[in-house]
N, C-alpha and C positions, 0 to 999 in steps of 0.2 A: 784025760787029755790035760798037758800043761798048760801054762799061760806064762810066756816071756815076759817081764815089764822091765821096759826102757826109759831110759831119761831122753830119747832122740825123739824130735817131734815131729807128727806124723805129719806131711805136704799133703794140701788138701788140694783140689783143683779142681776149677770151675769150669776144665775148658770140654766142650762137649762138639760133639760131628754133629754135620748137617742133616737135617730130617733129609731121610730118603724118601720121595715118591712114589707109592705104589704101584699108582696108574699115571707115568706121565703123559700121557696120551687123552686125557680125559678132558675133553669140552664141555659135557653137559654131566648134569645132576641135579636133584631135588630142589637147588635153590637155582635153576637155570630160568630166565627169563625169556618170554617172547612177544612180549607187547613193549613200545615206547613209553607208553602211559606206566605202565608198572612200574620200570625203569626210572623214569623221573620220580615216581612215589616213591618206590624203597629210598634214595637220596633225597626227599623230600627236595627236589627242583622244583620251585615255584616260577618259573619266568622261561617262554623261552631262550630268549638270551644268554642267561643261566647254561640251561640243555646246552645250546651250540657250544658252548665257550669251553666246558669238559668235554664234549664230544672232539674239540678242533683238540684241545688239550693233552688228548685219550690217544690221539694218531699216531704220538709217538711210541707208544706201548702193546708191545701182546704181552697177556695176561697169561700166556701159557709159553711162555718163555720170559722171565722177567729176572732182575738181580734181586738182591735185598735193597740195594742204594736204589736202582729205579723204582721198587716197591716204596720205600721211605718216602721217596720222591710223589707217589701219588695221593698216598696216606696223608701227608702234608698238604697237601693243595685241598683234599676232601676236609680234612678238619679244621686247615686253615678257616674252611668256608662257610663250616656251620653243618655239613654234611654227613659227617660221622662222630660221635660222640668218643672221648679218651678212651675208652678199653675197647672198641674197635680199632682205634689205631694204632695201641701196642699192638693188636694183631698183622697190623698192615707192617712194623717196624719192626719185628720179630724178624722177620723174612725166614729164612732156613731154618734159623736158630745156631747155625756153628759159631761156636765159638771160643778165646782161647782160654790157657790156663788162668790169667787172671780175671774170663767174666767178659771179655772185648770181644764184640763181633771179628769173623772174619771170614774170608772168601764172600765179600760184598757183592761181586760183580759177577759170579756163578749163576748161570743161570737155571730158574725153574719153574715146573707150570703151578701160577698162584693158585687158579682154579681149583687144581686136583689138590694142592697144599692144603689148603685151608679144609676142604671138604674131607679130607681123609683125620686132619686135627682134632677133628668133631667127633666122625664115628672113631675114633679112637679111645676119645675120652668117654662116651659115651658109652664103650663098651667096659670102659673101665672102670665108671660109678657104677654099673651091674654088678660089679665085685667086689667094690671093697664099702662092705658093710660100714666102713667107719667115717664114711663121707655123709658131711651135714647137708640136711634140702638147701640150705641157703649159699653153701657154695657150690652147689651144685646150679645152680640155677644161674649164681652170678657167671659163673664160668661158660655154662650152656650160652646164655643171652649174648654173651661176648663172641662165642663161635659162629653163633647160628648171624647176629649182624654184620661178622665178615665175612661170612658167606653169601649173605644176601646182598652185599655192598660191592664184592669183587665182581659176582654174577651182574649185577646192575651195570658197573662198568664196563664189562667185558661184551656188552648186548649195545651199549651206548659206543664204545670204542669202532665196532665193526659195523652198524646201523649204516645207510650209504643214507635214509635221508637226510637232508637241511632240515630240517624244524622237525617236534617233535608236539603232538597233542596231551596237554594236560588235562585232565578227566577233573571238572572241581567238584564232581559230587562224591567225590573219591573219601 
């Protein structure tokens, strides 16, 4: 086999499609919540006040139909707050992931279910440290801890978003 070599440089591109959804259809999974109390825990809500103020917050959103910009948008108010730590909320700002040849998000306003997003993110990578012998425990773990809290933080929101009560019971022996 030859090998051509050129002086013409080769275009590199950054730009990548949007993850596709396996199961858009997916409301529940492993990290689903069904108590209020858990819900205020994973977000670490201390106050009811707090609870209400993302629940009235949360009305505008379903989480299994969302854009990237409205995801950005709740990612922001959560960590504005103290609620999710930075490598959750590149999770939450990621959104789809499309994006163009230089690297720039696009199709913001595309909608998709964050739920099943993020959840299928996980066992993705998950199935994919099973393979590749040449992944370190430590980024494995950083990466996992990162998936596994926006999974637990989407599902938090997504139990707090549709909740019909007013207040919410905080467990403090929790």
């Amino acid at each position: 086999m030859g090998m051509l070599v050129t002086n013409t440089a080769t275009t590199l591109s950054k730009q990548t499609d949007a993850r596709v959804v396996r199961n858009p259809t997916m409301v529940t999974n492993a990290f689903t919540l069904t108590e209020e109390s858990k819900a205020a825990e994973t977000l670490k809500l201390k106050t009811s006040e707090k609870i209400n103020d993302l629940k009235i917050f949360l009305k505008s959103y379903d989480l299994t139909s969302i854009s990237t910009n409205e995801l950005k948008e709740v990612g922001s108010k959560l960590y504005d707050n103290g609620l999710i730590d930075d490598n959750t909320f590149m999770m939450f700002i990621s959104g789809d992931g499309a994006s163009d040849a230089n690297g720039r998000q696009t199709k913001m306003d595309v909608k998709f279910n964050a739920i099943a997003l993020f959840n299928e993110k996980l066992e993705d990578n998950m199935a994919y440290f099973k393979t590749d012998r040449y992944s370190k425990p430590e980024h494995i773990a950083y990466i996992t801890h990162r998936m596994v809290s926006a999974n637990q933080a989407i599902n938090a929101l997504a139990y707090l978003g549709s909740s019909t009560a007013s207040t919410l019971s905080i467990d403090d022996h929790a």
